[in-house]
C-alpha positions in Angstrom: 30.5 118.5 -120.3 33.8 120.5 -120.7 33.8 121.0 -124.4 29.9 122.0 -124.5 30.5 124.5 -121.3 33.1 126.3 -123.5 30.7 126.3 -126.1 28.2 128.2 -124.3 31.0 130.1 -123.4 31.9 131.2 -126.8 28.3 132.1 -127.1 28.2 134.5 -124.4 25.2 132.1 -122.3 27.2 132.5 -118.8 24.3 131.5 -116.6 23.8 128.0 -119.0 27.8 127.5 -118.9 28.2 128.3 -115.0 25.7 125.4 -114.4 27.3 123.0 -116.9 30.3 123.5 -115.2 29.4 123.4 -111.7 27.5 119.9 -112.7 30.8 118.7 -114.2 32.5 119.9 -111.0 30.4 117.7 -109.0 31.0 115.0 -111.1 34.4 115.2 -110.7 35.1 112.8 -107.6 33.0 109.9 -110.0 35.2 110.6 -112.8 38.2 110.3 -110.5 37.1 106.6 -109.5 37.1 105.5 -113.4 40.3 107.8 -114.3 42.0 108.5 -111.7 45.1 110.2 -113.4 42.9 112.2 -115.6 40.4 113.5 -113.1 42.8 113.6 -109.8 42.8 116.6 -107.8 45.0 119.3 -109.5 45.2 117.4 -113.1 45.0 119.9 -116.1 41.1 118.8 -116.9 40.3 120.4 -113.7 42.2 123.4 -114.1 40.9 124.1 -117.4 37.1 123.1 -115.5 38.0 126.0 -112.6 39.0 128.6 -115.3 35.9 128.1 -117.5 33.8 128.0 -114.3 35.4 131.2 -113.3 35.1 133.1 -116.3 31.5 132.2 -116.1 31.5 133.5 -112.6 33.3 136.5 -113.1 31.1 137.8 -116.6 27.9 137.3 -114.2 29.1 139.7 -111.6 30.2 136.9 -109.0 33.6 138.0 -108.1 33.8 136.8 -104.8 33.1 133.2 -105.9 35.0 133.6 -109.2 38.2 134.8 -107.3 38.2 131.5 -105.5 38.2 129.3 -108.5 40.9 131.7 -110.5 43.3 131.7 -107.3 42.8 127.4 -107.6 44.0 127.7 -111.4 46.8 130.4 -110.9 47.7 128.0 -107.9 47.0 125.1 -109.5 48.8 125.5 -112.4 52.6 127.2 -111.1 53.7 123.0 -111.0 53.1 122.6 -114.7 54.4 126.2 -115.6 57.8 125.0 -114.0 57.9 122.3 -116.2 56.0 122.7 -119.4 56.4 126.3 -120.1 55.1 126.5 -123.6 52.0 124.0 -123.1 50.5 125.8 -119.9 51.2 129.5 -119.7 48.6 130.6 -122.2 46.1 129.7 -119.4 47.8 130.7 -116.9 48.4 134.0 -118.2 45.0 134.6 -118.9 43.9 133.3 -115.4 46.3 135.7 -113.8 44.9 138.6 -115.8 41.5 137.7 -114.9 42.2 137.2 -111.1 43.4 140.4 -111.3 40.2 141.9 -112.9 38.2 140.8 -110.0 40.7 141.7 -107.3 39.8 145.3 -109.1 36.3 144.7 -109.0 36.4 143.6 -105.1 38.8 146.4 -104.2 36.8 149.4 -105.8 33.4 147.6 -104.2 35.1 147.5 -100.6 37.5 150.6 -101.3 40.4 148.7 -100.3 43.4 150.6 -102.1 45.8 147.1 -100.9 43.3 144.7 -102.9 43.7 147.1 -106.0 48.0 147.2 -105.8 47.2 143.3 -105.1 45.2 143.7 -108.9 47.8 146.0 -110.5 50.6 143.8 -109.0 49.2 140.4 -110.9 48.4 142.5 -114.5 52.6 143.4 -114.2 53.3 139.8 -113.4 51.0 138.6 -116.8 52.6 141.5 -119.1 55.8 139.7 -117.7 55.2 136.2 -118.4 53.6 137.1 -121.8 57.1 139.3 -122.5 59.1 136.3 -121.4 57.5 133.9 -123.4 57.9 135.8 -126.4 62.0 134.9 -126.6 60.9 131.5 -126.9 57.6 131.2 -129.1 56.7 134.7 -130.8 53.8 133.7 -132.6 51.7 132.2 -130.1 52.5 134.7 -127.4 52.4 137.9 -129.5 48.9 138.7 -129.3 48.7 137.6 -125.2 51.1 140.1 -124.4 49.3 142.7 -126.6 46.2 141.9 -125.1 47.9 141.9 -121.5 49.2 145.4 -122.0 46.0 146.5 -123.3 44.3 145.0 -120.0 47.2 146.6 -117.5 46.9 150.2 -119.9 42.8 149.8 -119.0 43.3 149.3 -115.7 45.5 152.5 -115.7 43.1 154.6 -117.6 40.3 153.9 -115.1 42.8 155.2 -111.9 43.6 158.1 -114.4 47.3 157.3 -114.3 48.2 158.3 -117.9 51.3 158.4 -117.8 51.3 154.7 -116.9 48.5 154.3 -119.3 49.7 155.2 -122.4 53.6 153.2 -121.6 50.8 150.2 -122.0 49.0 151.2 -124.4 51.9 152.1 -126.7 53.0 148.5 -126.5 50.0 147.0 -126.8 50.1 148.5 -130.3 53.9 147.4 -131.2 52.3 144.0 -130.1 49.1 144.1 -132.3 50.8 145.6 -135.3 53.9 142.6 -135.3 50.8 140.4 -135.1 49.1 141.8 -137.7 52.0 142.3 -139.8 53.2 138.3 -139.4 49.5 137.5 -139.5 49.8 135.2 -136.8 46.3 135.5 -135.2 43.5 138.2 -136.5 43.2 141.2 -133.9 42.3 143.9 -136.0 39.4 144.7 -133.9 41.5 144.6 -131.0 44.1 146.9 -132.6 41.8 149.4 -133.5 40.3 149.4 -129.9 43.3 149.9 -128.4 44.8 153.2 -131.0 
């Protein structure tokens, strides 16, 4: 259920992936009686369940319901970050970048200027664990950070802080053009979005 929910996913059919997953959700207690290690309460299969689920949740306009799953994975996954680095923060990035995206969406809908520091807060916190990463494993963290700068310089431009925007966007470039030029993942689309 997993694998073909991603599928979907990659095929941009959010409302046929958001039930796959919320099936596989509800499976998960059964599974747990078979496997228990696999399918326990906080094991990585579930994490990666709740982001997929939330992604689905969050490209179909439910932020509310979304934001409780991506808080469970951000949660969910600070124990592995601690101790497997390099294995788990490509999700978790991601998750925290995402989390933040609805926090945005929520904020602007209520016009609650704390939920949207609370967003801006969690893109600098991504950009930061993306910029860590990269002493340790350039290649497979390169194009996360450029795409986390890229979000955070978004999230700038629709404020209209500038100033703040372009510091973001400017190394959101660095990032895509070191990709790029080591060919370590193909973003030229993104590159060109972001110039």
């Amino acid at each position: 259920g997993l694998h073909y929910g991603i599928k979907l996913i990659r095929r941009g059919l959010w409302h046929q992936a958001k039930d796959t997953f919320t099936r596989v959700l509800s499976q998960y207690k059964e599974l747990s009686v078979y496997d228990a290690e696999k399918y326990a309460e906080g094991s990585y299969e579930l994490i990666q369940l709740k982001y997929n689920l939330a992604t689905a949740l969050f490209k179909l306009g439910d932020n509310e319901e979304a934001k409780d799953f991506f808080e469970d994975v951000v949660y969910g996954l600070e124990p592995y970050v601690q101790k497997d680095p390099e294995g788990y923060n490509d999700i978790y990035i991601k998750a925290i970048g995402n989390l933040a995206l609805v926090y945005r969406n929520i904020g602007i809908m209520k016009n609650d200027h704390k939920i949207i520091r609370d967003a801006e807060q969690l893109l600098v916190r991504s950009v930061e664990i993306a910029d860590n990463m990269l002493l340790t494993k350039r290649a497979v963290y390169e194009p996360l950070y450029a795409s986390s700068c890229q979000i955070l310089a978004n999230f700038y431009m629709n404020f209209s802080m500038f100033d703040e925007s372009a510091e973001y966007y400017a190394k959101a470039i660095d990032a895509y053009i070191n990709v790029i030029k080591f060919k370590e993942a193909n973003c030229n689309v993104e590159f060109a979005q972001t110039c």
